[in-house]
N, C-alpha and C positions, 0 to 999 in steps of 0.2 A: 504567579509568574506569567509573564505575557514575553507573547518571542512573535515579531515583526515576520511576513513573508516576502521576499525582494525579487525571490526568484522563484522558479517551477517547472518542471518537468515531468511527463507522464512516458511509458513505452508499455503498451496492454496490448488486448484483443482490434481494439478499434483506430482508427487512425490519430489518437492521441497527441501524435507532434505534429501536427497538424494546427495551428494555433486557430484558423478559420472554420476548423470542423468542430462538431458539437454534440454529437451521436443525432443527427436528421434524419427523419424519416426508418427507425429504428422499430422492429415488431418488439413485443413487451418479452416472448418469447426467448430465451438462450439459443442462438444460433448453432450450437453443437455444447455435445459433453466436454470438449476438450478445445480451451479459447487461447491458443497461441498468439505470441504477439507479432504484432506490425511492425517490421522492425524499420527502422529509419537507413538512410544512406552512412552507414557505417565510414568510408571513407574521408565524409567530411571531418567525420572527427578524430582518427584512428588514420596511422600511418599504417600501409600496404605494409610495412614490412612485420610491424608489431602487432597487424589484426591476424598476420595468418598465424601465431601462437596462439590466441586468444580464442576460446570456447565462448558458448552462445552467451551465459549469463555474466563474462567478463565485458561482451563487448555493449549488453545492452546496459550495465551498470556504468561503466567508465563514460559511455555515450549520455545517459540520461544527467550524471553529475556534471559532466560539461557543458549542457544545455541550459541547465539550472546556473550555471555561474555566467554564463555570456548573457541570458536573460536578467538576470540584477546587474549585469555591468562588474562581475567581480575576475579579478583574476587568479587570488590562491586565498583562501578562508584560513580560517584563525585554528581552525579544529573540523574533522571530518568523523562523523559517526553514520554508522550503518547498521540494521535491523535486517537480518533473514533467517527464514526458518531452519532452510536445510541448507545453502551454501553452495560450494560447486558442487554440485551434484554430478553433474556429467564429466567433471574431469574426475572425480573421485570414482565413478564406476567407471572412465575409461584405464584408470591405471590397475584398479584391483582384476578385471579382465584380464588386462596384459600382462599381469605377475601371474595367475594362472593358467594362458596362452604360452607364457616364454618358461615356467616353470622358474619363477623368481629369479631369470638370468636375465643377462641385458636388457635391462629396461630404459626406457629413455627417461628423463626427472622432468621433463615440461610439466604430464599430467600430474603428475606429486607434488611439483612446486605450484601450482596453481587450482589445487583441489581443498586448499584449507579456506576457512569461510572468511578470514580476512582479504582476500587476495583483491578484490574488488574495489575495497579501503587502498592498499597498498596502491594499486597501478595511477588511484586519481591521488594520490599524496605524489608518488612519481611523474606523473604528469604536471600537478599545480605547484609543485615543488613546493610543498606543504610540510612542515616540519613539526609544527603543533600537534596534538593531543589525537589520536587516532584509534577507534575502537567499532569495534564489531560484536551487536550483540544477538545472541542465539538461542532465542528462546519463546520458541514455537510461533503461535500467532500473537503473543507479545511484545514480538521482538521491537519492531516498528515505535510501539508506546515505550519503550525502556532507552532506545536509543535516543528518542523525543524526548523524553523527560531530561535526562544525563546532556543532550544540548541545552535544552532551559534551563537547566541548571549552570552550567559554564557562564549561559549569558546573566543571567542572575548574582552568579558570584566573584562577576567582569572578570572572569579568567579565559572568555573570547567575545571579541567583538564581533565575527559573523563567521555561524557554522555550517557546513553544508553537511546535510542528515538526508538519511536515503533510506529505502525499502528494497527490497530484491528478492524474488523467487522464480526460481524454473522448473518447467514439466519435460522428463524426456522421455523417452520409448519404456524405459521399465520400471520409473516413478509410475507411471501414467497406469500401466497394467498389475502393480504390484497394490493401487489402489479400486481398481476395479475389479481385483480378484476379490478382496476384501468388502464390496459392495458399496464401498464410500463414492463410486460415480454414478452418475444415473446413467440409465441405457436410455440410447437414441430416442425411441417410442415413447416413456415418459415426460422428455423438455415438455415445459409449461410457464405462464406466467410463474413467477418463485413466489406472489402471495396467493395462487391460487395453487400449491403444489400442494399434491396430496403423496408421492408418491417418495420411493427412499433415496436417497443418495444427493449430488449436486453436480454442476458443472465444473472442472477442474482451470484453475487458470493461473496464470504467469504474466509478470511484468517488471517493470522498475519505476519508482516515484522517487524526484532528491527533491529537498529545497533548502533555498538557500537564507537562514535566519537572521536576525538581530535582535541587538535590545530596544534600536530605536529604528522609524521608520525611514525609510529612505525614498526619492523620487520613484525609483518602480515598485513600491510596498504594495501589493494587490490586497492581504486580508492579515488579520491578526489570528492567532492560538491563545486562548485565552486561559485556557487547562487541560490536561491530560491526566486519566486518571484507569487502572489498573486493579481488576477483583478477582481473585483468585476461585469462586466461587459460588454463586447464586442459588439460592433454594427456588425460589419463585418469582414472578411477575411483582408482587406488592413490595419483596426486599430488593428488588432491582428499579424502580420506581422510585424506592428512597433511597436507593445509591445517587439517584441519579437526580433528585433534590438535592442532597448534598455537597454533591458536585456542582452544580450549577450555585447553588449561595458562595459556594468561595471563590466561583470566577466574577458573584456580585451579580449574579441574574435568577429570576424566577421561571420556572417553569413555563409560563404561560406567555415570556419573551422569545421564546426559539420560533422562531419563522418557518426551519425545515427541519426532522428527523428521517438522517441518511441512517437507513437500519442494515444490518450486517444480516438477516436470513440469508442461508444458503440455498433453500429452495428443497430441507429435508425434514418433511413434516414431524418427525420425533424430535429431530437436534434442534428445530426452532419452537417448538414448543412455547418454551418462559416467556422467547424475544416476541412474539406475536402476540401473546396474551398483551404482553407490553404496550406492544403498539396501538391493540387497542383502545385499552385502558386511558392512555394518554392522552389521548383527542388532540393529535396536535398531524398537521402534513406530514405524510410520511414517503419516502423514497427508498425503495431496495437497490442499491449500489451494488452488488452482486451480481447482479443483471447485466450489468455488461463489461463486469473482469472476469467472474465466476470466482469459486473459493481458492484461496491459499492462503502459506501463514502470514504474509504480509500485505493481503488484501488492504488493510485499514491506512495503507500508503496509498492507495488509488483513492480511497474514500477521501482522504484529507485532499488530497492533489480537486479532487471534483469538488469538494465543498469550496476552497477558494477559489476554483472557476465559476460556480454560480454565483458567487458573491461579485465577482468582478464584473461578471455578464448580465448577471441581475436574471438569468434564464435558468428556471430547472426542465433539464428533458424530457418531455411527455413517455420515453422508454422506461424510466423507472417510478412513474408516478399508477398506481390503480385507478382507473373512471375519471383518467384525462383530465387530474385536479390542477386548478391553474394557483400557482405560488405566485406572490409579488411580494414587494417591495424587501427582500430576506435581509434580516439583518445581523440574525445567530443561527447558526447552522450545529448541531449538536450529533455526534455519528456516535452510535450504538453498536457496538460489533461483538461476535463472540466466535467460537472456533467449537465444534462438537459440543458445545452447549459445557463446555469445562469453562474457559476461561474470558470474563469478559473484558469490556475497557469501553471506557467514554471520552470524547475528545469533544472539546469546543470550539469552533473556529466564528468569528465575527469581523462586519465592515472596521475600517479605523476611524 
């Protein structure tokens, strides 16, 4: 299966909707444990009256998918699928609060009506008056590959001619501390290069990645998908190595074709273990893309959103490269990613 890219949008740590920025002049270093995003001028896309209901991760999702459709030139897509780990989170812990604040009386339904993990789906099908095929899938750091697959699949079985598929996760005040109690963030004193990281834990991060698909390419197509593929479990570096042979003979490429490996390390010496032996093993450029979103379960949405901007720009950022290695001419970009060393995925992206 191969699915056309027409359109694109990023909202992360860095100035992403920024079409001129590029991460310049960036230390290799995580600028903090906790990489909130940049959020754009909400207004332009979001009416004053519907943004003040709207929580943080509705407005950066509704925002990032409308970005993604004015950049293909689309106006309402055939089918909308969306990938997030945990969903509204902030409206879901603002309403379970306020049933324990009012003592399960008068409550208002805003935060309830907008705390289920579809809601995001819903407001751009409201918005693009979109009546096609509408799904939201939730399922940890997968989500992002299952919802990609389930669009390549539509366009595969011409049951949509152009689907806009998204990624979304948010960090808030008691995600953020409920995973630092637990040790899954690094403390301040540790940040480090993430391939020179000895130390436990990672950077924590949020954003939104949509784009905009097809079967075929169109006047703004920047880069192709060439496969997606999904492992529920790795013993080691040698069986993830043949995963990922595998993988590459049925998108019809060899190993020693990929230009760049954008690797998914989070920057946690024990959880990256396999991925690093990997890396090395491979002998192939490698880039840690973690580096400037930090981890979540929908990371592998920023990773795809950056593999087809270096394809377009022909530039990989010296921030995610180790010993200032200079990439040319890319022509397959292949992102490795994993989540606590449970669950992997391998995704292809290539020039047209």
């Amino acid at each position: 299966m191969t699915a056309y890219i027409n359109g694109l949008s990023c909202i992360s740590h860095h100035n992403t909707i920024d079409e001129n920025y590029f991460f310049e002049n960036l230390s290799t270093q995580p600028p903090s444990n906790k990489l909130l995003a940049t959020e754009p001028v909400y207004k332009e896309y979001i009416s004053a009256a519907s943004m003040r209901r709207m929580s943080h991760i509705i407005k950066m999702g509704l925002t990032a998918g409308l970005m993604s459709m004015k950049k293909a030139g689309s106006e309402k897509p055939d089918a909308i699928i969306i990938g997030t780990g945990i969903g509204c989170y902030e409206d879901t812990d603002t309403f379970l609060r306020s049933m324990s604040d009012n003592n399960e009386q008068l409550l208002t339904p805003t935060a309830f009506i907008q705390s289920t993990h579809n809601t995001v789906g819903g407001q751009l099908a409201l918005t693009t008056k979109c009546n096609g095929t509408n799904f939201t899938y939730v399922h940890q750091n997968l989500s992002f590959e299952y919802a990609l697959l389930d669009s390549m699949m539509l366009l595969n079985e011409n049951e949509a001619t152009t689907v806009l598929v998204g990624a979304i996760d948010e960090i808030t005040p008691s995600l953020f501390e409920l995973f630092y109690r637990t040790d899954r963030i690094k403390k301040t004193e540790d940040l480090q290069s993430i391939w020179n990281s000895t130390s436990k834990g990672y950077s924590l991060g949020e954003g939104a990645a949509f784009f905009n698909i097809s079967s075929t390419a169109t006047p703004t197509t920047q880069a192709k998908i060439t496969g997606v593929k999904c492992k529920q479990h790795i013993e080691n570096a040698d069986e993830l190595i043949q995963e990922t042979d595998l993988f590459l003979r049925s998108c019809g490429l060899q190993i020693n074709q990929i230009s760049l490996v954008l690797s998914g390390n989070c920057g946690d010496e024990q959880m990256d273990k396999k991925i690093s032996e990997f890396n090395k093993k491979i002998n192939l450029p490698i880039g840690y893309f973690k580096t400037l979103c930090g981890e979540y379960f929908t990371a592998s949405g920023f990773a795809m959103w950056l593999a087809a901007t270096i394809i377009k720009k022909q530039v990989v950022p010296q921030a995610i490269l180790p010993d200032s290695q200079i990439v040319s001419n890319i022509q397959h970009i292949l992102i490795v990613n994993h989540y606590h060393d449970k669950e992997y995925s391998l995704m292809c992206v290539s020039v047209c």
